[in-house]
C-alpha positions as CSV (number, residue, x, y, z in Angstrom):
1,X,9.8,-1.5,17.9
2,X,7.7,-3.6,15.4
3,X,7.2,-2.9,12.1
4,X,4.0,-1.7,10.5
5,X,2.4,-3.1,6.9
6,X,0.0,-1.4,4.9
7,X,-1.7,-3.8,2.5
8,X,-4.1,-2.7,0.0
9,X,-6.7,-4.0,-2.0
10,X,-7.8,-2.0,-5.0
11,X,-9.6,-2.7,-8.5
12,X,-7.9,-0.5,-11.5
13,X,-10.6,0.8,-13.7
14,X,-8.0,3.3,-15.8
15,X,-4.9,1.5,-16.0
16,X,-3.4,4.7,-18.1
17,X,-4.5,7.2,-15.6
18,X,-3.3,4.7,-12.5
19,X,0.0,4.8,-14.2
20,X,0.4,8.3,-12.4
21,X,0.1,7.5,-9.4
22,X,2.1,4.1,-9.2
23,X,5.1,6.5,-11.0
24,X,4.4,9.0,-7.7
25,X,3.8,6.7,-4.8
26,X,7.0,5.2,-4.4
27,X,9.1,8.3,-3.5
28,X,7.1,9.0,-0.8
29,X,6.8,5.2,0.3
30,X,11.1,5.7,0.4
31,X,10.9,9.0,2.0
32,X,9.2,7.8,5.4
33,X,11.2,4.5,5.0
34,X,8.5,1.9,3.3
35,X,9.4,-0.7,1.0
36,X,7.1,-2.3,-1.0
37,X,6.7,-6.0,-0.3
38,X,4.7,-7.0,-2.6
39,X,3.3,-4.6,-5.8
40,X,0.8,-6.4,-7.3
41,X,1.9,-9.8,-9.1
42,X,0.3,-13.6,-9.0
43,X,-1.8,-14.2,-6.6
44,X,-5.2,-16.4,-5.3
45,X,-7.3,-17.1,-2.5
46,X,-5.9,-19.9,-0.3
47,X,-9.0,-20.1,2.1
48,X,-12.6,-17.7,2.7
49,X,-14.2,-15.9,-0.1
50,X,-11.9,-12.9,-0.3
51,X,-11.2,-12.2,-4.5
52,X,-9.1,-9.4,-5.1
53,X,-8.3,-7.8,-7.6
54,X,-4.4,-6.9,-7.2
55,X,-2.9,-7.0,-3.8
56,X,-0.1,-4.6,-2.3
57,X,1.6,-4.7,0.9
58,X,4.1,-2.0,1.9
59,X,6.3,-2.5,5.0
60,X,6.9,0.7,7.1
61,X,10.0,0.8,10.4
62,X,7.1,1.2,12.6
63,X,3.1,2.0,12.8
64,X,4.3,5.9,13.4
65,X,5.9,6.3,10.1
66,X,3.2,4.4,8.4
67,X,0.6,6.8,10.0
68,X,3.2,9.9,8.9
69,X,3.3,8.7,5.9
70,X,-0.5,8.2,5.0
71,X,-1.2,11.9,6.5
72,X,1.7,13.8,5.1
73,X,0.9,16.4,2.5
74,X,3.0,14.6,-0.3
75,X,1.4,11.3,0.2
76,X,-2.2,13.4,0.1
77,X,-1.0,15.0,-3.7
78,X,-0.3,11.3,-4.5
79,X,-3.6,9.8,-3.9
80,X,-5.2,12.9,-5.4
81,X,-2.9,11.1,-8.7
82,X,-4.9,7.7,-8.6
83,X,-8.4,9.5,-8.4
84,X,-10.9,7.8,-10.7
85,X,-8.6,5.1,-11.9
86,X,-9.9,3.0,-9.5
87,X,-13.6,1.0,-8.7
88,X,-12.2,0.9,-5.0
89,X,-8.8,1.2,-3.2
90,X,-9.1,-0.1,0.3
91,X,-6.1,-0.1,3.0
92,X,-5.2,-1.3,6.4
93,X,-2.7,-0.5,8.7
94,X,-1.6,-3.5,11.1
95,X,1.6,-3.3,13.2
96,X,3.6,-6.6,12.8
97,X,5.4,-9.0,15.4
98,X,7.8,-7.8,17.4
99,X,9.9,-10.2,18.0
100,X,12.8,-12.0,16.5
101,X,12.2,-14.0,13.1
102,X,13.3,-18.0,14.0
């Protein structure tokens, strides 16, 4: 079964009021067994036009748990956490390779 990443985009507007919601997130990221792969941190465009602001990628056992995870009633309280402390917060879902890393 391949694994599943979520990565997000987002642009904080209220870093004190996003605070909240990067304390909450993670507990429920563990509890449908994500990791975070990447939380932010240096980054820059390497080719196209794409500029974001701060990056994260979570990695999920498989698409199903991702999907559980985004639709479960804790995750829902979470995002409710992050409301208004962001100009936009956009994420994808993409199932990975499955097949042995060489």
């Amino acid at each position: 079964m391949a694994v599943a990443y979520a990565i997000v985009e987002m642009q904080i507007t209220d870093p004190e009021r996003y605070k909240a919601y990067m304390a909450a997130a993670p507990a429920v990221v563990k509890a449908f067994g994500g990791e975070y792969v990447v939380r932010g941190g240096k980054h820059e465009a390497l080719e196209g036009d794409w500029q974001p602001h701060r990056v994260a990628i979570v990695r999920f056992p498989s698409y199903e748990q991702a999907k559980a995870f985004y639709d479960s009633e804790a995750y829902v309280a979470v995002r409710a956490k992050r409301k208004g402390a962001t100009e936009y917060f956009n994420m994808v879902l993409v199932e990975g390779v499955d097949a042995p890393v060489a």
